[in-house]
C-alpha positions as CSV (number, residue, x, y, z in Angstrom):
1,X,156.0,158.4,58.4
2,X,153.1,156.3,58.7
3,X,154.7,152.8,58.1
4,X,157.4,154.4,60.7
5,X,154.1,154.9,63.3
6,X,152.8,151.2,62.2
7,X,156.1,149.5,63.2
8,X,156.8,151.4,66.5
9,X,153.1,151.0,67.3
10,X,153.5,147.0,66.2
11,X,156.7,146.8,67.8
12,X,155.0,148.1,71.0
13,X,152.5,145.6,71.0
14,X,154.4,142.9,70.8
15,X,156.9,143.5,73.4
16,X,154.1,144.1,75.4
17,X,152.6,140.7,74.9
18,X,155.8,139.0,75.4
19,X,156.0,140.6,78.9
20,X,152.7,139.3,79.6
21,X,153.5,135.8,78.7
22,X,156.6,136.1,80.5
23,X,154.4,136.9,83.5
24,X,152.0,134.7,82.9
25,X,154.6,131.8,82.6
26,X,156.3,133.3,86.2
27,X,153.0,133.3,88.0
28,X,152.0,129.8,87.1
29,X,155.6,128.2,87.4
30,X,155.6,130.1,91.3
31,X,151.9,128.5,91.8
32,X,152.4,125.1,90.7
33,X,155.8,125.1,92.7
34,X,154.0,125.8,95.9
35,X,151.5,123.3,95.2
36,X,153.9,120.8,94.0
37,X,155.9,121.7,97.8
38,X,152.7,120.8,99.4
39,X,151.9,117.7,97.5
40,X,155.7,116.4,98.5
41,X,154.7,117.2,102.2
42,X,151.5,115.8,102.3
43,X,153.1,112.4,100.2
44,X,155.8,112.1,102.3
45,X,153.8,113.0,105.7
46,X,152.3,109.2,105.2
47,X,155.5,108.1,104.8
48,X,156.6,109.3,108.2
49,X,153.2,108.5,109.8
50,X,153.6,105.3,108.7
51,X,157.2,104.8,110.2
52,X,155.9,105.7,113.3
53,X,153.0,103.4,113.4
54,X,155.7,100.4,112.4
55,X,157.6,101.1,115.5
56,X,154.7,100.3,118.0
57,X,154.9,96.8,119.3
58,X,152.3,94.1,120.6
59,X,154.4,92.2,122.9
60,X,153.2,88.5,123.7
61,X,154.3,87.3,126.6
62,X,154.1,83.1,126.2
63,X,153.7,80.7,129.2
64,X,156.4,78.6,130.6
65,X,155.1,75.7,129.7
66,X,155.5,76.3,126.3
67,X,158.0,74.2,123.8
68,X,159.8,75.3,120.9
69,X,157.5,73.7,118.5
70,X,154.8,75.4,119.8
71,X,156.8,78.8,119.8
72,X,157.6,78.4,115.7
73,X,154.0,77.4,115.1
74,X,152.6,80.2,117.1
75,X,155.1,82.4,115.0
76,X,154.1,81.0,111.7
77,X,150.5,81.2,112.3
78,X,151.3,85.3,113.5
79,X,153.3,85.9,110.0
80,X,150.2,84.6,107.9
81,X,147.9,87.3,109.6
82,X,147.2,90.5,107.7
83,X,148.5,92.9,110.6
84,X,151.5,91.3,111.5
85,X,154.7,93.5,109.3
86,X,157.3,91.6,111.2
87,X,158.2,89.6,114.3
88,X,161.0,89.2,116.8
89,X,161.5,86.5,119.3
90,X,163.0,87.6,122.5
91,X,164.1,84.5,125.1
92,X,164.0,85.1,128.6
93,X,167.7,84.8,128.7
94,X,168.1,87.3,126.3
95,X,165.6,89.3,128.2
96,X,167.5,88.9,131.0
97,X,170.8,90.4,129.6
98,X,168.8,93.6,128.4
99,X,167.4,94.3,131.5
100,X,170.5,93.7,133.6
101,X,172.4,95.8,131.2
102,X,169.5,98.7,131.9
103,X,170.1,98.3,135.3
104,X,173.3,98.2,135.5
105,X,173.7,94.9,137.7
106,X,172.9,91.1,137.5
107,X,169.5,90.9,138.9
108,X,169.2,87.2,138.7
109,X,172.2,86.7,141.3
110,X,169.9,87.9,144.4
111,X,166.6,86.5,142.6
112,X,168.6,82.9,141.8
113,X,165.9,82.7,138.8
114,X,164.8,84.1,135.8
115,X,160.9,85.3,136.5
116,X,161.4,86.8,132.8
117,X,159.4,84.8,130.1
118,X,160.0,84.0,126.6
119,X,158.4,87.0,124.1
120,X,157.4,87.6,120.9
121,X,157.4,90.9,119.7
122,X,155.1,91.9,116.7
123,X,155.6,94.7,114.6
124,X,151.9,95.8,112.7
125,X,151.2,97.0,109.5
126,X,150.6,100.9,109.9
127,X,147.0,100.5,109.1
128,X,146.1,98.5,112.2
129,X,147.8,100.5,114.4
130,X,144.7,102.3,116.0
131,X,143.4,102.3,119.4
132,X,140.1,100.0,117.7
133,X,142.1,97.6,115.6
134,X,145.2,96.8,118.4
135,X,142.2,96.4,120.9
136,X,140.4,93.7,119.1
137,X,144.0,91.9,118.2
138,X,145.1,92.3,121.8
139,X,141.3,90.5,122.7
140,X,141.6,87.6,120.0
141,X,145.3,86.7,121.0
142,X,144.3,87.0,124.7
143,X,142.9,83.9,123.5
144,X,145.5,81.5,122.5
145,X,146.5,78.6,124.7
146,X,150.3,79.8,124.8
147,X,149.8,83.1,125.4
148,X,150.5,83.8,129.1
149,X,149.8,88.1,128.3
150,X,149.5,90.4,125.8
151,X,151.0,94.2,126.3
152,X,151.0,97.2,124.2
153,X,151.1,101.0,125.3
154,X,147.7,102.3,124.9
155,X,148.0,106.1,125.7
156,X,150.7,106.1,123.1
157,X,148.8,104.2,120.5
158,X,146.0,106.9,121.2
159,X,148.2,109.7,121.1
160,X,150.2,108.6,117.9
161,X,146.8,108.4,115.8
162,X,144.7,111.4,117.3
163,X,148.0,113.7,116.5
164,X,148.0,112.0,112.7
165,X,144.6,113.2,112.3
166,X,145.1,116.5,113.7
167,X,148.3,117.0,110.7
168,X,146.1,115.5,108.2
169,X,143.5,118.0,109.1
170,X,145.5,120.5,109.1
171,X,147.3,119.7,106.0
172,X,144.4,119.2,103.9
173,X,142.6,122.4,105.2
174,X,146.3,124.0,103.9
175,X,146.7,122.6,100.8
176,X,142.9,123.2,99.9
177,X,143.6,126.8,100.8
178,X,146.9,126.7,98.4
179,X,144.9,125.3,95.8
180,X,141.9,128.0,95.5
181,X,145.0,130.6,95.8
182,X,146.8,128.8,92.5
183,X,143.6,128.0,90.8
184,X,143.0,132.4,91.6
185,X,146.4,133.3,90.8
186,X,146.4,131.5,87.2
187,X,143.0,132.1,86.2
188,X,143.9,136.1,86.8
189,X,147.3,135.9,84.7
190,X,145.2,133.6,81.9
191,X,142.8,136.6,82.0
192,X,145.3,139.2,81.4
193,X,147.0,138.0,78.7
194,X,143.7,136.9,76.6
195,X,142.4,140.7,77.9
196,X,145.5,142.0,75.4
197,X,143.3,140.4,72.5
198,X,139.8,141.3,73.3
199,X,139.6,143.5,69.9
200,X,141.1,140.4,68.0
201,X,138.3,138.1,69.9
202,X,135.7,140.9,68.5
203,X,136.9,141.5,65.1
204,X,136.8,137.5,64.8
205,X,133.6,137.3,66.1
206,X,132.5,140.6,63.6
207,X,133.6,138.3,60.7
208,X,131.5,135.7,61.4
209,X,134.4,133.1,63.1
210,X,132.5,130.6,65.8
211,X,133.0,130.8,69.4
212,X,134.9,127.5,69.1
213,X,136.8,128.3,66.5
214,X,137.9,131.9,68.3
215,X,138.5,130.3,71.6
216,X,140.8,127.0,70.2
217,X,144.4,128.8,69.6
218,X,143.7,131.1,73.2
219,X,143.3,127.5,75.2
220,X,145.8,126.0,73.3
221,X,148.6,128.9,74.1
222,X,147.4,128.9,77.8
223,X,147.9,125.4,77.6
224,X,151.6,125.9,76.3
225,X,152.2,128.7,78.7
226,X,150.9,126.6,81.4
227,X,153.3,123.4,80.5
228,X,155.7,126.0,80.4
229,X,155.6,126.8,83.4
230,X,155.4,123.6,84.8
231,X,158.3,122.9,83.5
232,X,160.3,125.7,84.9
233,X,158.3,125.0,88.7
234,X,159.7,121.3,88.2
235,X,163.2,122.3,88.0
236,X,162.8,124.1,90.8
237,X,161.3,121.5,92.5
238,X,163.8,118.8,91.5
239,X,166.5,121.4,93.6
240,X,164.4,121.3,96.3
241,X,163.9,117.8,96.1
242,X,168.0,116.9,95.8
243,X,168.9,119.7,98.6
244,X,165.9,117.5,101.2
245,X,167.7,114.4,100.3
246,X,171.3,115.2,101.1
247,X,169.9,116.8,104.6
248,X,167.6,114.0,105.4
249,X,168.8,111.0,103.2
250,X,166.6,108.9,105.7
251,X,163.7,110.3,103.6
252,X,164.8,108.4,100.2
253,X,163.3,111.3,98.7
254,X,165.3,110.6,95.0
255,X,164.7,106.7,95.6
256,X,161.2,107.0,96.1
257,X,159.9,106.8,92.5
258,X,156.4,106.5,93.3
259,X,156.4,110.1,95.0
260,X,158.5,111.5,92.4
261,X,155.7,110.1,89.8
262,X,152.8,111.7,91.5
263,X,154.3,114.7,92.0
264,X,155.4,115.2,88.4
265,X,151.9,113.8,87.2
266,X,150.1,116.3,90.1
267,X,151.8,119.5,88.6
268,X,151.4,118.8,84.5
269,X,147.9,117.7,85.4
270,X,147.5,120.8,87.3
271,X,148.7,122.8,85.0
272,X,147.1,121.3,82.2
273,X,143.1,121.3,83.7
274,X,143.8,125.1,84.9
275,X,145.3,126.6,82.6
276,X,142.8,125.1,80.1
277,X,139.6,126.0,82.3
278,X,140.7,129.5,82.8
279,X,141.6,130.0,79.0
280,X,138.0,128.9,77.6
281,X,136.4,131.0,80.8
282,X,138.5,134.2,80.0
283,X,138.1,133.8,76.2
284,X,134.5,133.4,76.5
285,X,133.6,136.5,78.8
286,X,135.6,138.0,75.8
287,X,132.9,136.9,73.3
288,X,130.1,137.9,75.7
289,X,131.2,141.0,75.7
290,X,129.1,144.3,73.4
291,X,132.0,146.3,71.6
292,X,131.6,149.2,73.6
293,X,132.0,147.1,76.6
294,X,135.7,145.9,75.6
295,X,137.4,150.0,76.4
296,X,136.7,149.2,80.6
């Protein structure tokens, strides 16, 4: 009768720690899915800044007077500087046929001249595209010889970067809040499964086993509960991830190795660092603890 009690009372226990590592493993692979949906927004937000930025153009207007050789050595001398992405050479004729195709009839037959001039487009790197850095490159190529003017649009240059800094903001205040909520959420499902062995953490202790000793196999299970999980919020991710890319295959999401590295590295290393901290802090409020404090 008693050894019948012993295992139903054995049995108990262990099915009720399996249910809370299966809950603990639910609750971190949920958090570190969230987080790891943030961290692909807030990679890939760059990435679309950025494409915007690459589209704004500094457009060179050159004077008339101008040869060809000039033209190629003012475009080799553009290519070597640090903010020029890419270039484009638009001649007035070709300027011409744009605009007359815009409007829809030859403007040069009642003009009988081009008053267009030759062009050079230049495409910047996305971090000079700010109202500061396009101002002092519009001033110091105001300044070359061949240069007849130099045109950009201003209000949307300012525009473009004050609402990039209003989405950063935002996005950081977001995932900030995110990550107290999956640093909360983890520590509290750590907790509860090291708070179904505070009498094994006491008896330990009782024997004479070290703190270190005692707290070693609870961090090192949160630690394999928390890969765990990380695995099973990846997977989940990786759907995610496949479903984004054949909606938006502009993205590149699959071809974009570099995201798909940090965002794998972001989640073990997440999981890894919390589930770790909030092992050693739970098993050591365990040890702090007087016996007759461990029954509330």
């Amino acid at each position: 009768m008693i050894n019948f009690m012993s295992s139903n009372i054995g049995s108990y226990q262990k099915r009720r720690l399996q249910s809370s590592y299966f809950s603990v493993v639910i609750s971190i692979s949920l958090v570190l899915f969230m987080v790891g949906v943030l961290g692909l927004v807030l990679l890939k937000s760059k990435q679309v800044a950025n494409h915007f930025k690459e589209e704004i153009v500094i457009t060179l207007f050159l004077k008339n007077d101008t040869s060809a050789k000039q033209i190629e050595n003012l475009r080799s001398s553009l290519l070597k500087e640090k903010y020029t992405k890419n270039l484009v050479f638009i001649s007035k004729e070709e300027a011409a046929e744009f605009y007359s195709k815009d409007l829809g009839e030859d403007f040069m037959s009642y003009l009988g001249a081009n008053p267009l001039k030759n062009s050079i487009d230049v495409y910047l790197n996305p971090d000079f595209v700010t109202p500061e850095e396009m101002l002092k490159i519009s001033n110091i190529l105001k300044k070359n010889a061949f240069i007849f003017e130099v045109s950009y649009d201003k209000p949307l240059v300012t525009f473009l970067t004050q609402n990039i800094k209003k989405v950063s903001f935002w996005l950081f205040i977001i995932s900030s809040f995110f990550g107290l909520i999956a640093i909360i959420l983890i520590n509290s499902s750590i907790r509860l499964s090291v708070y179904s062995k505070r009498f094994n953490i006491k008896t330990m202790q009782m024997v004479g086993a070290t703190k270190g000793f005692i707290r070693k196999p609870f961090i090192w299970n949160g630690i394999q509960l928390g890969f765990l999980g990380a695995f099973i919020a990846l997977i989940g991710l990786a759907s995610v991830i496949y479903y984004i890319n054949q909606k938006i295959p502009s993205l590149e999401l699959l071809n974009d190795y570099t995201t798909l590295a940090y965002i794998i590295i972001g989640v073990l290393t997440s999981s890894f660092l919390i589930t770790w901290f909030s092992s050693f802090l739970a098993t050591n409020r365990f040890l702090n603890l007087q016996t007759d404090e461990l029954y509330y």
